[in-house]
C-alpha positions in Angstrom: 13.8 -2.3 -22.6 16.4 -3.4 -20.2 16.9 -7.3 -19.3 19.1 -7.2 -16.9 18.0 -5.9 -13.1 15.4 -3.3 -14.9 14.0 -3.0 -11.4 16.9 -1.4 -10.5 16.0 2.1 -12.4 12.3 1.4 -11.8 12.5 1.0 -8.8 14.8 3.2 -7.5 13.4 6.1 -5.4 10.5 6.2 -3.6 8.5 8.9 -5.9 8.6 6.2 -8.6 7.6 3.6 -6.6 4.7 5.8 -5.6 3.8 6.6 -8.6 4.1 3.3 -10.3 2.0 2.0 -7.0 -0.8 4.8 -7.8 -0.9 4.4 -11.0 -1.1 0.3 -10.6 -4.1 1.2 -8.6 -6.4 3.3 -10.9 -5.5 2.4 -14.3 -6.5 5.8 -15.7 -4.2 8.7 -17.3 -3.5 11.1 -15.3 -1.9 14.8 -15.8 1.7 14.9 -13.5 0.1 17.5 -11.2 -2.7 15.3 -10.5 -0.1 12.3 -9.5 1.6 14.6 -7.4 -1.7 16.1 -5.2 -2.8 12.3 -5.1 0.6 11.2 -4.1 1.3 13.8 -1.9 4.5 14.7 -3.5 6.1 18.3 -5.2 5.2 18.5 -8.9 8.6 19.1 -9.4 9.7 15.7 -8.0 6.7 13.8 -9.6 7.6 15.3 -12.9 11.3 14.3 -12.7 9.8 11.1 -12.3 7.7 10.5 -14.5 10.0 11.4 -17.2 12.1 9.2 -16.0 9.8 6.0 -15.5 8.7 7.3 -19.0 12.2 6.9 -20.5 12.5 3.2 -18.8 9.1 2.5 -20.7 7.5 1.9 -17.8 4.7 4.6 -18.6 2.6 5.7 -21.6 3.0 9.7 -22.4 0.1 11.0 -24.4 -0.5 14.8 -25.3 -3.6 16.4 -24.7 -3.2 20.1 -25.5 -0.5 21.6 -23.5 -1.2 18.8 -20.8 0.2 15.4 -20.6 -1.3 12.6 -19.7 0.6 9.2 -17.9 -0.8 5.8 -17.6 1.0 2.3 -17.3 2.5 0.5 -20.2 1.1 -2.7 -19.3 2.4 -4.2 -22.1 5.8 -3.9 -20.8 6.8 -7.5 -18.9 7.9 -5.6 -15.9 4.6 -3.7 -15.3 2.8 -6.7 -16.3 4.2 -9.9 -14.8 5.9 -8.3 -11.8 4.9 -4.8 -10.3 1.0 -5.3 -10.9 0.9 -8.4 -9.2 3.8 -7.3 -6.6 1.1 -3.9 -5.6 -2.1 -6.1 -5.5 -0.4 -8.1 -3.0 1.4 -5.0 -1.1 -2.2 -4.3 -1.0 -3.7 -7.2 0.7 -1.2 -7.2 4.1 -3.6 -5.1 6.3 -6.1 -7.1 5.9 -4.0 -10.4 6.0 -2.4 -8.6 9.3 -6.1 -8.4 10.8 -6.9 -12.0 10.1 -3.7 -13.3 11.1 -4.7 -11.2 14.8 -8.0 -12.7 15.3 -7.0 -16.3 14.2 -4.8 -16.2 17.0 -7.2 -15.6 19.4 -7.0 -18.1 21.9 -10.6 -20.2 21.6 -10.7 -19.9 25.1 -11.8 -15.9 25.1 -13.2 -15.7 21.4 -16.3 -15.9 22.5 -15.9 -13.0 25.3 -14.6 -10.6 22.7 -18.2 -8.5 21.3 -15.2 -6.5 19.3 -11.8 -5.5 18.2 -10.8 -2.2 16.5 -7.3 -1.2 14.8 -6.5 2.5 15.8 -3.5 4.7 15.6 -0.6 4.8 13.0 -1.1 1.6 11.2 -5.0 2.4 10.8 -3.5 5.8 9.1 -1.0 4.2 6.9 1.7 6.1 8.7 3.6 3.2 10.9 7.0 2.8 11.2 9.2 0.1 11.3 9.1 0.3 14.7 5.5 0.8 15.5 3.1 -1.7 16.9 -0.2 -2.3 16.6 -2.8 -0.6 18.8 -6.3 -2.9 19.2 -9.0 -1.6 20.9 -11.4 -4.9 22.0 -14.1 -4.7 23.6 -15.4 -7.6 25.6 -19.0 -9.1 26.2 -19.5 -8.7 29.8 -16.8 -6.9 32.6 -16.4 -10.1 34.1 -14.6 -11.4 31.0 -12.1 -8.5 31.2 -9.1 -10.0 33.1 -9.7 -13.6 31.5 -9.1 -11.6 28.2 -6.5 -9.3 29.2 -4.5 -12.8 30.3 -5.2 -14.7 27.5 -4.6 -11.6 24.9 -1.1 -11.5 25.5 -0.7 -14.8 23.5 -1.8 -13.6 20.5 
């Protein structure tokens, strides 16, 4: 087991960080070509990988006929103590994102808004660094429109 900056190896394309992020996620064993149609990556490139996060001792390789099968070592420090944790969180930003949106609401509309929907590339997963984030709200009454519209623009 490497010491010294293992996350460099572990971490360093983004098929193994996919991988080790799916994988964190389910807890099972899975065959490579199965990672790869979850991940949406070749089998090819998924394989490569795995071997390699493998060979790090990042995964667990068991045989199961002419299959194999990969799960997390969790008993390695660097699973345990830092990606797990470091995933779970990764996992939680939407939803902080969302909160973070309506508790800065002014208190002078909150009560005109009936709703608020997230649409386009950040509901897909598939924003860029550059996106922004498209709300759809919906207000009690049309009177409360502009009052809204005004008052949105703070948030």
């Amino acid at each position: 087991m490497r010491v010294h900056d293992p996350l460099d190896r572990i971490l360093s394309n983004e098929v193994r960080i996919k991988i080790l992020r799916f994988l964190c996620k389910t807890e099972a064993e899975w065959s490579g070509r199965q990672i790869a149609h979850e991940i949406d990556v070749s089998p090819a490139a998924c394989h490569k990988a795995l071997r390699e996060l493998n060979n790090e001792g990042a995964l667990l390789l068991r045989s199961v006929g002419k299959s194999y099968l990969y799960r997390l070592n969790k008993e390695n420090l660097i699973i345990s103590d830092l990606l797990k944790p470091l995933f779970e969180k990764e996992s939680k930003i939407p939803d902080n994102v969302y909160r973070a949106i309506v508790r800065n609401i002014p208190s002078l509309v909150i009560n005109d808004i009936a709703c608020i929907a997230v649409f386009g590339s950040i509901k897909k997963g598939k924003e860029r660094p550059t996106s922004d984030i498209d709300l759809l709200v919906l207000v009690r009454k049309p009177e409360d429109k502009r009052k809204v519209e005004e008052n949105f623009g703070k948030v």
